[in-house]
C-alpha positions in Angstrom: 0.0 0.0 0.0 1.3 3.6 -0.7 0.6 6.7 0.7 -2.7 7.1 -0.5 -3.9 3.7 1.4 -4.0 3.2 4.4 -1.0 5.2 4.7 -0.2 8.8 5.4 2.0 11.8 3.9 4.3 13.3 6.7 6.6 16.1 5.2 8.3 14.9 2.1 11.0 17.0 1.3 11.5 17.4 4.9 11.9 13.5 5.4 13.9 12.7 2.2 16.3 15.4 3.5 16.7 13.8 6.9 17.1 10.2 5.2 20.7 11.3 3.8 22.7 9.5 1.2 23.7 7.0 3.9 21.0 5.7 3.7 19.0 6.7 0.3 19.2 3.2 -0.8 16.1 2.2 0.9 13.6 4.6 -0.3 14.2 2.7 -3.8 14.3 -0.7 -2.2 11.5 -3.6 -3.2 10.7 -6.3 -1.6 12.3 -9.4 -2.8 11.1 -12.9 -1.2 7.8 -11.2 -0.5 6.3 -11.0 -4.0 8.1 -14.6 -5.2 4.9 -16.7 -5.1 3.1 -14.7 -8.0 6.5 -15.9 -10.1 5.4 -19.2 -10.8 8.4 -21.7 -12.2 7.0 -23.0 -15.8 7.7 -26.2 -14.8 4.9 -27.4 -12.5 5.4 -30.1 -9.6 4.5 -33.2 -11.1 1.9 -33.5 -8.0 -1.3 -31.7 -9.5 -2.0 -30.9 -5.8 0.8 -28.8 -5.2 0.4 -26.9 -8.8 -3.0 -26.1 -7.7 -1.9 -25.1 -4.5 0.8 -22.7 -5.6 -1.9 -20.5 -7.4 -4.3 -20.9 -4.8 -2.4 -19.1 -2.2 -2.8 -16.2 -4.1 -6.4 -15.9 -3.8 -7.8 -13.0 -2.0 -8.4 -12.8 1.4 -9.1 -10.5 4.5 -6.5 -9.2 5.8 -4.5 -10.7 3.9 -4.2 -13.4 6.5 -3.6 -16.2 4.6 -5.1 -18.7 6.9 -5.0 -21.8 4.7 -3.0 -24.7 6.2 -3.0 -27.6 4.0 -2.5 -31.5 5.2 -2.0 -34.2 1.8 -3.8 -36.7 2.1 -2.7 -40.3 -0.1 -2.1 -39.0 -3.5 -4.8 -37.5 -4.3 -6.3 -36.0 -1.9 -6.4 -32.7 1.1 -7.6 -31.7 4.0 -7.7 -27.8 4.5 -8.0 -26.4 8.0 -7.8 -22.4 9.5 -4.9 -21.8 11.2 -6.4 -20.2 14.5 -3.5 -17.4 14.9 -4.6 -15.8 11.6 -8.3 -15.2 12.4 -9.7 -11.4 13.3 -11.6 -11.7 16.3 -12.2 -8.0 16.5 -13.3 -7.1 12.9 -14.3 -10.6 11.4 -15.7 -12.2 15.4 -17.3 -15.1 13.8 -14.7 -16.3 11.2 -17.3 -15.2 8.4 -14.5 -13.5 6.1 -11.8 -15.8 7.1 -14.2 -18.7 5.7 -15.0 -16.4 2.6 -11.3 -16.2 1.7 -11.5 -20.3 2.0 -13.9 -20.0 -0.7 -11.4 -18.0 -3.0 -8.5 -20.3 -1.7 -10.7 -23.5 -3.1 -11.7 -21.8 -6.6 -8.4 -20.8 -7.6 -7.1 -24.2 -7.0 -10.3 -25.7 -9.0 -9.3 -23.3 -11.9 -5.4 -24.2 -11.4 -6.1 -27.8 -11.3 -8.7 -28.3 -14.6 -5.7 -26.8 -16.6 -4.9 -29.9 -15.9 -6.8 -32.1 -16.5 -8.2 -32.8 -13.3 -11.7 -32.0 -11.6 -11.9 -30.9 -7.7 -14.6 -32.9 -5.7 -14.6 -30.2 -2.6 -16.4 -31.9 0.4 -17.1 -28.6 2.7 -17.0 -29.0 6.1 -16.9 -32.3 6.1 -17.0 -33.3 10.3 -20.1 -30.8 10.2 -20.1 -26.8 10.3 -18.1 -25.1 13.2 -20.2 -21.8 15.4 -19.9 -19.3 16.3 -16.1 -20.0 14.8 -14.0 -21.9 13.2 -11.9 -24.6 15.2 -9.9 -27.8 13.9 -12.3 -29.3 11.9 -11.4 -29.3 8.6 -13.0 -26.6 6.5 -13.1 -28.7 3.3 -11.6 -31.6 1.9 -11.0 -32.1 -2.1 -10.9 -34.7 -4.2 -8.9 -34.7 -7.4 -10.1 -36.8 -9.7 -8.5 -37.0 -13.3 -11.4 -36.4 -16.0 -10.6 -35.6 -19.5 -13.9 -33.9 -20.1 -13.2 -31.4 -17.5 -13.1 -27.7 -18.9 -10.4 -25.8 -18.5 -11.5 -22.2 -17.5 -10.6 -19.1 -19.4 -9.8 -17.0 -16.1 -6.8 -19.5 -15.5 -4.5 -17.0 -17.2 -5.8 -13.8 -14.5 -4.5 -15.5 -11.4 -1.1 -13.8 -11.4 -2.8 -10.6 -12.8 -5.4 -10.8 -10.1 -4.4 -7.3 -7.5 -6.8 -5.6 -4.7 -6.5 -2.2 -6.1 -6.7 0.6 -2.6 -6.1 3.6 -5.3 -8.7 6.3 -6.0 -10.4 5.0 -9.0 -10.8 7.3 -12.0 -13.9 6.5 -13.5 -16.3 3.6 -14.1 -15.8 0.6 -16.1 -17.1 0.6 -19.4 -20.1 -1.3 -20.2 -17.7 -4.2 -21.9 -16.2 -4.1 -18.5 -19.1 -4.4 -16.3 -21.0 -6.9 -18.5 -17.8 -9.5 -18.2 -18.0 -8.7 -14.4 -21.6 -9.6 -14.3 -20.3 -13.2 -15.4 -19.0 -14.2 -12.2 -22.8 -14.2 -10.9 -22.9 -10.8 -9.0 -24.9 -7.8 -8.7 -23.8 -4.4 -10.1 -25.0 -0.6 -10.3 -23.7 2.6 -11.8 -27.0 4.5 -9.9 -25.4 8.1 -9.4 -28.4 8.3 -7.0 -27.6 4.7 -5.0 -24.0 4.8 -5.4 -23.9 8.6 -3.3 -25.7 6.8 -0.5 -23.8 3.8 -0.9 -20.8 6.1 -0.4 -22.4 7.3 3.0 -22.4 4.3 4.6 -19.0 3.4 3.4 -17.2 6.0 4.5 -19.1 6.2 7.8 -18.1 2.9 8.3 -14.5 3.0 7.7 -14.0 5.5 9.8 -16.0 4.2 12.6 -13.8 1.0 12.4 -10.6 3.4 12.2 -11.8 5.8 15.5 -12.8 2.2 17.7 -9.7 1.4 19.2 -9.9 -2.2 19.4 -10.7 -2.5 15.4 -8.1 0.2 14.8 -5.5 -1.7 16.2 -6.3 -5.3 15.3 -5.3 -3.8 11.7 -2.0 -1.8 13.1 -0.9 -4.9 14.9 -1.1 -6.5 11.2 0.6 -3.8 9.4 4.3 -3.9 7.9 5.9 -1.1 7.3 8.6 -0.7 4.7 9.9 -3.3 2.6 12.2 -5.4 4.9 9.1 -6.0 7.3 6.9 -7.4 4.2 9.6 -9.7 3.1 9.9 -11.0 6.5 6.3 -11.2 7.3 4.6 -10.8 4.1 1.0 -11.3 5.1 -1.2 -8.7 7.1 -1.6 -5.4 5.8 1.3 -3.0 3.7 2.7 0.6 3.8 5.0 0.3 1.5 6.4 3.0 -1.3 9.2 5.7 -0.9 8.0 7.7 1.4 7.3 5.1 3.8 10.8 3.8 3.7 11.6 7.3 4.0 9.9 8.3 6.5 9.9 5.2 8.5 14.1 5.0 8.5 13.5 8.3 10.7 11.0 7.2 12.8 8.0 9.0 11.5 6.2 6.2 10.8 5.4 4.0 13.7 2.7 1.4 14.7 2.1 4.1 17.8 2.2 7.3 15.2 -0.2 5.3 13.3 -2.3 3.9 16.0 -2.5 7.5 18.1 -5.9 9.2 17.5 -3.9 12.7 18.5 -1.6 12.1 15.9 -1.4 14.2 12.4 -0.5 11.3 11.3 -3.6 9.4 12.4 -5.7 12.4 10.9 -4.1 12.7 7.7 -4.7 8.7 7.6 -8.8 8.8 8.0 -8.9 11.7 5.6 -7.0 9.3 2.7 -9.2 6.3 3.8 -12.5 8.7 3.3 -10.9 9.5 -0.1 -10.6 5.9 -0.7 -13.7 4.6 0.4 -15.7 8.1 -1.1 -14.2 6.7 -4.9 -16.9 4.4 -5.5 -17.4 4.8 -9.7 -19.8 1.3 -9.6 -20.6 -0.9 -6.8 -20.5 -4.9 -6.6 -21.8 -7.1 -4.3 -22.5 -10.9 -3.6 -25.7 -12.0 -1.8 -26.5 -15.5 -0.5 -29.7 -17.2 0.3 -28.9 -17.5 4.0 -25.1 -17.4 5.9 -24.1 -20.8 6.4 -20.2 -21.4 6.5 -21.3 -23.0 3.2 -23.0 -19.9 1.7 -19.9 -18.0 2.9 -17.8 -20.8 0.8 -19.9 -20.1 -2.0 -19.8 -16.5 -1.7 -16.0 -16.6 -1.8 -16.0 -18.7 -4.8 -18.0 -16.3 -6.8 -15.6 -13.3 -5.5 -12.6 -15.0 -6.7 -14.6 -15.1 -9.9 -15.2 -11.5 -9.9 -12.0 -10.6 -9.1 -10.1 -12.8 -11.7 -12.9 -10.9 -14.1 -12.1 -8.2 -13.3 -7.9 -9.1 -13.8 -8.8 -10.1 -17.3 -10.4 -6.5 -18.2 -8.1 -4.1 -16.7 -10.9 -3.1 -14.1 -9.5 -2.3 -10.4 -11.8 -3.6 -7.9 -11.2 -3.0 -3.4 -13.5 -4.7 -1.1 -15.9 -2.5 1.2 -16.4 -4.6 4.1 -17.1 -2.3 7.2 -20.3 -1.8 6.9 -21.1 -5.9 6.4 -18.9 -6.8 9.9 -20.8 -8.1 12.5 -19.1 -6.3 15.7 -21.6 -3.6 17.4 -20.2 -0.2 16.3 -21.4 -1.4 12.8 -24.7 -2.8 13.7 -26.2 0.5 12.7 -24.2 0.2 8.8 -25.6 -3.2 8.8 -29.1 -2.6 8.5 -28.4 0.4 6.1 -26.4 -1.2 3.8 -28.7 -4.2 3.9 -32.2 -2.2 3.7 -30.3 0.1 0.9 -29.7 -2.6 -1.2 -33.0 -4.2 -1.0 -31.3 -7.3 0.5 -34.6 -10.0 1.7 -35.3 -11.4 4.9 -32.7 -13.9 6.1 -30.4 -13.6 2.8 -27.0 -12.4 3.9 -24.7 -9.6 2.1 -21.6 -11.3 1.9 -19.2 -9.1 0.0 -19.4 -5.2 -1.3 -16.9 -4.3 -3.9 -16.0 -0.9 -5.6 -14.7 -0.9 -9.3 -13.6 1.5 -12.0 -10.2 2.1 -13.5 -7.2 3.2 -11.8 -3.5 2.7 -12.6 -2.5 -0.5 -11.6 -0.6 -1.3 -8.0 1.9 -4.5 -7.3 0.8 -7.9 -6.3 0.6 -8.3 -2.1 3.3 -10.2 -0.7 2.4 -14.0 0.1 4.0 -16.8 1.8 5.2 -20.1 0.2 3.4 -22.6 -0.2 5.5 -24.8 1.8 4.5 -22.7 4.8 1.1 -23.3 4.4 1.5 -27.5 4.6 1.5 -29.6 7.3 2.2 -32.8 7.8 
């Protein structure tokens, strides 16, 4: 993320002059092991598991948690479980996100795996459906089952294109654009009308999770700041870009800067993430019949859809989630958002998207796949 999200603009010339030619280097350094998963070798493991696998770890997901831990099962077979430190007990208390993200984690390695040749039986939850939250049952378990009639799908090629775009967008898709994102089985307005009070709840919502401390700082706790800390960690949440190394190699920008609602820096923060979350060209969003950790599965699926749609067309695309979060400072967003969008009794609003174009932003840094398997 750079300046412009979730980040903050302290002083430039003032910061780049304290930096000094010692140590200028970092303001131009990129992260290296961070960003190595989206470089896929062009020779595939021979195990179809672990080719699916490498491009499934690059799914979406909140956070950017990446809480998929993976145990093989025989030779043709997995069992995927949460790992329990990378849930979000304040913003996502009942696991609802974390289980979406499972949902883009299991179509990514469906796509990956019909290239070749084989189909994905996925068995959700199969020792039953963990509540309030997710524990050690296994969140799915797949099959892979070679099939010659399977199909490969034509959104293989977007899954190393596929970015969560925090920019401010320019302008709407075009309507090319948003009749290919309609494919992935979503719902979509341009509404001037709708979208401004769509924008009202979003941005009300984002910055009542930024001014409650305990949401605040679940999201500081996750955030790595400056290249070395995302190739060392590289999950959680990024501030990344010159003038974070630059400002953060003088101690300007801190988790306790960041975190401090007194701080210039905390203000000038809110006031880019009302930008942000105010640049809202079209609106997506994903609705299921009920919210089962299966309708949450299948709600991820179909985002991982949309956002491998949107890949393929050059359309940026950032989640709005606030205002769907199930804590109590967002109770009042809730029903809004839910009464605004003519949502019916007992159906769930699972996902809220923004699209339109903006210039496009690095990949976010993942772990290897070999950290996500267990044995």
């Amino acid at each position: 993320m750079d300046l412009n999200r979730r980040g903050f603009a302290i002083g430039a010339g003032c910061a780049f002059a304290l930096v000094g030619a010692g140590a200028a280097w970092k303001v131009t350094q990129m992260p290296q092991t961070g960003i190595a998963p989206w470089t896929l070798d062009a020779t595939p493991p021979a195990d179809v598991r672990l080719d699916a696998f490498r491009h499934a770890i690059l799914a979406p997901n909140p956070h950017n948690r990446q809480p998929w831990l993976i145990e093989l099962i025989g030779t043709n077979s997995a069992i995927l479980r949460c790992d329990p430190a990378k849930r979000l007990p304040e913003t996502d208390p009942f696991d609802r996100q974390i289980t979406i993200g499972f949902g883009t984690f299991c179509e990514l390695a469906r796509i990956a795996a019909a290239e070749r040749g084989v189909r994905i039986d996925i068995i959700p939850f199969p020792e039953g459906e963990p509540q309030p939250r997710l524990d050690a049952r296994p969140v799915a378990r797949l099959e892979f089952v070679a099939d010659p009639s399977v199909t490969r799908d034509p959104l293989f090629r977007a899954i190393v294109e596929r970015r969560t775009n925090r920019s401010i967008y320019a302008a709407p898709p075009s309507p090319a654009q948003l009749a290919a994102l309609m494919q992935a089985d979503i719902d979509l307005t341009t509404d001037p009308a709708l979208l401004a009070k769509l924008r009202g709840i979003t941005v009300a919502a984002i910055a009542t999770e930024t001014q409650t401390p305990r949401t605040h700082g679940e999201s500081v706790r996750l955030m790595r700041i400056g290249y070395a800390e995302i190739d060392a960690t590289p999950d959680g949440l990024f501030l990344a870009g010159p003038m974070i190394e630059a400002t953060s190699a003088i101690g300007m920008t801190t988790r306790a800067s960041i975190a401090d609602p007194a701080s210039s820096a905390f203000a000038i923060g809110l006031d880019g993430l009302r930008d942000t979350y105010g640049s809202v060209p079209s609106a997506c969003w994903i609705t299921t019949p009920g919210n089962t950790r299966s309708d949450q599965l299948d709600a991820g699926r179909r985002y991982a859809r949309l956002t491998l749609s949107a890949a393929r067309e050059g359309v940026a695309i950032h989640p709005m989630s606030q205002a769907l979060q199930e804590y109590p400072e967002m109770a009042g967003y809730f029903r809004q958002v839910h009464q605004l969008l003519g949502i019916s009794a007992g159906a769930r609003l699972q996902m809220l998207v923004r699209a339109g174009l903006a210039p496009q932003v690095p990949p976010a840094a993942r772990w290897p796949l070999a950290k996500h398997l267990i044995a």
